[in-house]
C-alpha positions in Angstrom: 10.3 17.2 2.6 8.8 14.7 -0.1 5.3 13.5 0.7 1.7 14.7 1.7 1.2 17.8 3.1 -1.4 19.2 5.3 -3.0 22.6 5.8 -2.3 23.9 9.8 -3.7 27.2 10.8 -2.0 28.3 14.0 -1.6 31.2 16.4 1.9 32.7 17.1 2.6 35.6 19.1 3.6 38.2 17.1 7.5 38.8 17.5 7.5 34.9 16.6 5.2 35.8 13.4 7.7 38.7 13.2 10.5 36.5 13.2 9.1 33.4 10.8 8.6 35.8 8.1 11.9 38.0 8.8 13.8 34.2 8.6 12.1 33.1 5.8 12.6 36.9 4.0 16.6 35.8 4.8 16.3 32.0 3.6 14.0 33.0 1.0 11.8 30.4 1.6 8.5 30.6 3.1 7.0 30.6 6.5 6.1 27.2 6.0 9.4 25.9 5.6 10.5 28.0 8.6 8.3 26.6 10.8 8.6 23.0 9.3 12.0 23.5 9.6 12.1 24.4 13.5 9.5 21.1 14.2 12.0 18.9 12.5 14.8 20.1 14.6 12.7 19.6 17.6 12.1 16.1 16.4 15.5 15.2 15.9 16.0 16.5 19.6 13.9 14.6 20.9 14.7 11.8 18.8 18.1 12.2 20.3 17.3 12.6 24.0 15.4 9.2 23.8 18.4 7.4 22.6 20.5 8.6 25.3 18.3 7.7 27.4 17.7 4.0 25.9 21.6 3.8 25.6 22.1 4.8 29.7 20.0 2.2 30.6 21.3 -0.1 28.7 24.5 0.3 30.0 23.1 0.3 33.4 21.9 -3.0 33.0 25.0 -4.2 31.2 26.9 -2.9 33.9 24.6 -5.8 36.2 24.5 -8.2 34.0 28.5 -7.8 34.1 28.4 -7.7 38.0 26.5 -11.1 38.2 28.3 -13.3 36.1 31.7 -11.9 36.9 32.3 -14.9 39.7 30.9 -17.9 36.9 33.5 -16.0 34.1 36.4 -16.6 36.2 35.2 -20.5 37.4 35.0 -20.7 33.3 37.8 -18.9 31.9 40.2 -18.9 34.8 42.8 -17.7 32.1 41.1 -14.3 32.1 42.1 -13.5 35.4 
């Protein structure tokens, strides 16, 4: 990841202490990275559950919009039928 970084101090509990540094031991990387890397693949989850969400209700309302002009399509396009 490119950019600015910031300094964080957190707490873990200490099997997840146990298990950044035993990860990062296996990646050889550092802790850092470890836990950088687990927020950005809770981002892109999230990311992801939002769009799902967006794209259902979407199609719900495509699925209305559909509904109500449904009658006026055929009037216009009778050909459709």
């Amino acid at each position: 990841m490119a950019g600015q970084v910031t300094r964080l101090t957190i707490s873990l509990p200490k099997e997840l202490a146990q298990l950044t540094a035993e990860i990062a031991r296996e990646r050889k990387t550092s802790r850092s990275k470890v836990v950088s890397s687990c927020l950005h693949e809770l981002a892109r989850e999230r990311l992801r559950s939002e769009m799902e969400a967006g794209y259902k209700a979407l199609a719900g309302e495509n699925l209305e919009i559909a509904a109500a002009t449904i009658d006026l399509a055929q009037e216009v396009l009778p050909e459709w039928e």
